[in-house]
N, C-alpha and C positions, 0 to 999 in steps of 0.2 A: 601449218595448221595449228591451232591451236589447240592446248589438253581440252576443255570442254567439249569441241567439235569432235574432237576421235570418243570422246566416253559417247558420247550422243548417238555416235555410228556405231559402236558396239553394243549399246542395246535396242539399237533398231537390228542388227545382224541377230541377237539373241529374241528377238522377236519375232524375228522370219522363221525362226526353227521349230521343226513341228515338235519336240520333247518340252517346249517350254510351257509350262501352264498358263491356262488364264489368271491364276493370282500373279502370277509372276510378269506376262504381260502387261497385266491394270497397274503393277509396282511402276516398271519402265516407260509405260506410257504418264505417269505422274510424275518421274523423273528426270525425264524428257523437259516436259513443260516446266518444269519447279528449275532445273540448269539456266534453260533459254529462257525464262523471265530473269533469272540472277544476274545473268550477261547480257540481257540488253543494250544497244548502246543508247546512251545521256541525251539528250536532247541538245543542242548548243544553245547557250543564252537564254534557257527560261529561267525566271525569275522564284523566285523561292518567298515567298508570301508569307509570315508568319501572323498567326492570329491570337491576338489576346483578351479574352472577354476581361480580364480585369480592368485592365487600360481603359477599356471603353466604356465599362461601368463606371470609372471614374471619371471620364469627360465629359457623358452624359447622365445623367440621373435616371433617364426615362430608357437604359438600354435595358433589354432584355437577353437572358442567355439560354438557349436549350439546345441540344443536340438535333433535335429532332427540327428545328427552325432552319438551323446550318443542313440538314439533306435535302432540304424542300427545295432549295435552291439551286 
């Protein structure tokens, strides 16, 4: 087993206990989730995309750049 799997289990064990508070609950339930996004495993073979509005301002004249363009999409 791996060390994040056993910290994982012991605050799900510290959560099953009736002395432990709700703040202390909402802690472990966010550090739960906050481990297992850390350790995810990789995806194989996705590609890694880098974007450069500079670049592209330079090869087009007519490019436009905004942040809010790139979540529209």
């Amino acid at each position: 087993m791996k060390d994040y799997e056993s910290l994982i289990e012991r605050l799900f064990d510290e959560n099953s206990r009736v002395d432990t508070t709700d703040a202390q609950r909402e802690a472990n339930e966010f550090r739960i989730k906050q481990i297992r996004l850390m350790n995810r495993p990789i995806p194989p073979n996705t590609p890694y995309i880098r974007f450069d509005p500079i670049t592209e301002r330079l090869q087009d004249s007519n490019y436009s750049y905004a942040p809010s363009k790139l979540l529209s999409k």
